[in-house]
N, C-alpha and C positions, 0 to 999 in steps of 0.2 A: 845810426842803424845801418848795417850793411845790407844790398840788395841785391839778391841774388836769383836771374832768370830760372829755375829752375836749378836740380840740386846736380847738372852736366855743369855748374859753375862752383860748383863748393872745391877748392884748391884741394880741401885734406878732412878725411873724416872726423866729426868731433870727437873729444875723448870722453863725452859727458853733456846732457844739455836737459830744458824742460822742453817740451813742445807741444802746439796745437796747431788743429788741423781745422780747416772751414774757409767756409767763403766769404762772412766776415763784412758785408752787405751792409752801408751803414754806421759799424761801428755803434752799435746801438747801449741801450743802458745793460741788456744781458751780456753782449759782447765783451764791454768795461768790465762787468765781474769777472768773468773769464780772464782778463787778460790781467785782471789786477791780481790773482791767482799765480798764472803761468811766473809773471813779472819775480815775484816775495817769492816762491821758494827759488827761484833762480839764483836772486840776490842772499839768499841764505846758506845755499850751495855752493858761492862763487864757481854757476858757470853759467853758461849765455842762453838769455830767452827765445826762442826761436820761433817762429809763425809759419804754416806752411798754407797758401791761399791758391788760388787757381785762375786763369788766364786763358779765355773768355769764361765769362761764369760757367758753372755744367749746364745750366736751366737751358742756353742758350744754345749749345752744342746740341743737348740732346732732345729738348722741347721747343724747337725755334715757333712753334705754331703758338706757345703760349705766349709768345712777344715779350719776355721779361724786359724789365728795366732796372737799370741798378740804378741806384738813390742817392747816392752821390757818385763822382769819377776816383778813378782811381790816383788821383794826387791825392784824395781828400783820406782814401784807404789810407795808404803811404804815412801820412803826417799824423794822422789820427794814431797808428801803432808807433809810431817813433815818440809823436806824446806821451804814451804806455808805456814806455822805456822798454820795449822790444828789442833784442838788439841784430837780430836777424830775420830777416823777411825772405822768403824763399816763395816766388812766383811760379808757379810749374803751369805749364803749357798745358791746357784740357784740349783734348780731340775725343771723338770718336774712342778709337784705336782706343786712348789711357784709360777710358771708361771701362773699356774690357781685360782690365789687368786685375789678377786676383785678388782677394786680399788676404791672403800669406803672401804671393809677390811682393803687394806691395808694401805689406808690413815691413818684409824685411830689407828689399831691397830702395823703397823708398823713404823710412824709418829707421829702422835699426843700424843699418850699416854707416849712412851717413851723418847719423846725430846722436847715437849710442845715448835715447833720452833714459834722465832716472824717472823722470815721471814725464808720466802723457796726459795734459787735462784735455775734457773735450764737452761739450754741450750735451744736455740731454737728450737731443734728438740725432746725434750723431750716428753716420753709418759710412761704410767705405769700402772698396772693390767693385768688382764685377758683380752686375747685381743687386747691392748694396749689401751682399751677403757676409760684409764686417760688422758684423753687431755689437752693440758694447759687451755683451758676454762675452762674445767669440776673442774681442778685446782684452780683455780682463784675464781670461783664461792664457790664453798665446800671449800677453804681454807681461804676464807673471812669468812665465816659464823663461822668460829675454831677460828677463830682470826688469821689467819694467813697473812701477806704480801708474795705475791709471785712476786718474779719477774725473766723477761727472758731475761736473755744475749742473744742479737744478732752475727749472728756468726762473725767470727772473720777472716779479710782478710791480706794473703803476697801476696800483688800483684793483680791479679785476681784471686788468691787461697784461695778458703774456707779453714782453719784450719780444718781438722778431719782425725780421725784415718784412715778410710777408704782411703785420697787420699795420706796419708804417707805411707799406709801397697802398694795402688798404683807406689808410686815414686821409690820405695824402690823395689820392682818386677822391674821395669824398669831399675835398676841401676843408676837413679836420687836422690845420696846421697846426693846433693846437694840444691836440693828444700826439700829434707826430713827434712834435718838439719832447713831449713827456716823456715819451719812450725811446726818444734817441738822447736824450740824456745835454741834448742843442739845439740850436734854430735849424731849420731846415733850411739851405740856399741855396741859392743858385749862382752860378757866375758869367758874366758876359760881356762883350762889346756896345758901347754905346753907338746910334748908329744915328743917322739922319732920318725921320718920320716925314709926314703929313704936315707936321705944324701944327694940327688945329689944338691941342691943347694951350700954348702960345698967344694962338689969339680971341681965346677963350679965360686967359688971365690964370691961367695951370699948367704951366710946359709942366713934359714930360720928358721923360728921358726912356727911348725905347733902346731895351734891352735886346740883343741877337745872343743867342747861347746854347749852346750844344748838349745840355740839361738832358737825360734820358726821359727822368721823370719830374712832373710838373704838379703843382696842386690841381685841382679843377678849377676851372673857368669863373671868374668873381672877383669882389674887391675885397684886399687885405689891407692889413697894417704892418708895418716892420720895420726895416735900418737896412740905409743905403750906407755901404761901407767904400768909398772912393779915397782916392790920392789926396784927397783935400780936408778930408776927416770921415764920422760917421754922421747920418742923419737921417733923424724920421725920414721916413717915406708911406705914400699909402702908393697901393700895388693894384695893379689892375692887368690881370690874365682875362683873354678873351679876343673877339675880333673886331671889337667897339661899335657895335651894332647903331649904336642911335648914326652914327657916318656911314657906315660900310654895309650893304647889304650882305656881302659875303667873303670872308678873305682869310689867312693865315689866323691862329691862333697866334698872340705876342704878351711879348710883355712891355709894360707901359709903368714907370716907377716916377711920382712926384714928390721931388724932396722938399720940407718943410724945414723952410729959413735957408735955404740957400740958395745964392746968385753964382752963375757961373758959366762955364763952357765944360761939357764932360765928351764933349763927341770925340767919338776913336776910344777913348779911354776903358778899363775893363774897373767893372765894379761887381759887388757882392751885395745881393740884396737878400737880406733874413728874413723869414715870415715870421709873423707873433701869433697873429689870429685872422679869423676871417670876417669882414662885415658883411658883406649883403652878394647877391647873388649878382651877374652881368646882365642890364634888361636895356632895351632903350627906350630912351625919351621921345616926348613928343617935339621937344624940341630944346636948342642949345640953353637958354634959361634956365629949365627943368632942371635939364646937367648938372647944370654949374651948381645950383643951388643944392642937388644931389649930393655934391663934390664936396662942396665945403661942409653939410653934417656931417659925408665919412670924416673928413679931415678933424673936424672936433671930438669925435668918437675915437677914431684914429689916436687924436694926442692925451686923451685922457687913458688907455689903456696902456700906453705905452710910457708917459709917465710914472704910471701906478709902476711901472717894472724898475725906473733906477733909484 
């Protein structure tokens, strides 16, 4: 897949293409429809799928009060469309300033000229320009007259759940890794550096492996189950976000991940740990005992659910 800052790096305009437009958050299971879309008539056409996303999110440019988070990094964007068999990704720089460009502007000069698409798919909530005064009518109408086919995926349901970023960045606040995972169509993770703690899991008969990670967004606060993904293979883990209360009166929010059946040394190293589901909330005990004993029902709970999954 070619990567391209923005379309001030496209060498030479296409002569033909599919493309879509979005922010693409996720890569979630409606995203996948869309893209498995864009993908098939490209390959039908022999010419290149194209993806047109934005850098920093818009949410963030123009609502920084609403503090978005995107849900995964943008490596995970990256490899997640290259998966798709996308074959060009086209990053464009969001300010201010791009927010204010029309959209016939940027119909044409950020579309049409340099990707001359036969068809535009785009989501059913799509909108574009200044404004957002690109409608998909306004779409439709101006992209017929370009030569263009546009067409709109309807959203995309798990259940009674719309697929979107928004009710994953939702489930995921809630500590519902489990509808997250439904409707991104994967585990939700996180990736980080193993780092040197406290110890007391250790001498408590439970090392942990505390995790440091640049994660935007987190589940809520509570003990999980999942898969610790390291240099040395995969393995159960039960997951513990929070500030470990029954020890700390008050301190950073972490992550704390214990792998079941494995001896080792992970310090420095960078692992990926998947949620499955959530068990119980974060509380403290009255004392190290209680824990421990805590500790190991999640971990039998823990390995029955995640058993149940291979």
């Amino acid at each position: 897949m070619q990567l391209l800052s923005g379309i001030r790096e496209l060498q030479s305009p296409a002569s033909g293409s599919v493309l879509t437009i979005g922010n693409f958050d996720g890569v979630h299971l409606g995203h996948q429809t869309l893209l498995s879309r864009v993908v098939s008539l490209a390959r039908e056409q022999g010419i290149p799928s194209v993806v047109m996303t934005f850098e920093p999110h818009p949410v963030k440019v123009l609502y920084p009060d609403r503090k978005l988070t995107r849900i995964f990094d943008f490596e995970d964007q990256r490899d997640q469309l290259a998966k798709a068999g996308i074959d060009i990704l086209v990053v464009e720089p969001f300010s201010r300033e791009f927010s204010q460009v029309p959209a016939e502007r940027y119909l044409t000069e950020w579309v049409y000229r340099p990707f001359s698409p036969k068809n535009l798919i785009v989501g059913y909530d799509f909108s574009f320009g200044a404004e957002r005064k690109g409608s998909i009518d306004y779409l439709k109408t101006r992209g017929g007259e370009l030569g263009i086919k546009v067409e709109v995926i309807p959203p995309v349901k798990v259940g009674s759940e719309i697929c979107s970023s928004t009710r994953i960045r939702l489930a995921l606040e809630a500590g519902q890794v489990a509808l997250a995972n439904s409707l991104l169509g994967r585990a939700f993770y996180v990736r980080g550096l193993v780092e040197r703690g406290a110890g007391r899991g250790r001498t408590i008969g439970v090392p942990t492996a505390n995790v440091r990670t640049t994660a935007e967004t987190l589940p809520s606060s509570g003990v999980y189950c999942g898969w610790a993904r390291t240099r040395h293979g995969d393995f159960k883990a039960m997951i513990n976000i929070g500030s470990n209360p029954t020890f700390v009166h008050a301190g950073m929010v972490g992550i704390e991940a214990h792998l079941l059946d494995f001896t080792g040394d992970l310090y420095g190293d960078e692992v990926r740990i998947d949620f499955i589901d959530r068990l119980r909330d974060e509380k403290k005990f009255s004392s190290a005992g209680e824990l421990v004993a805590q500790i190991h029902s999640d971990i039998a709970r823990g390995r029955q659910i995640l058993d149940a999954m291979v």
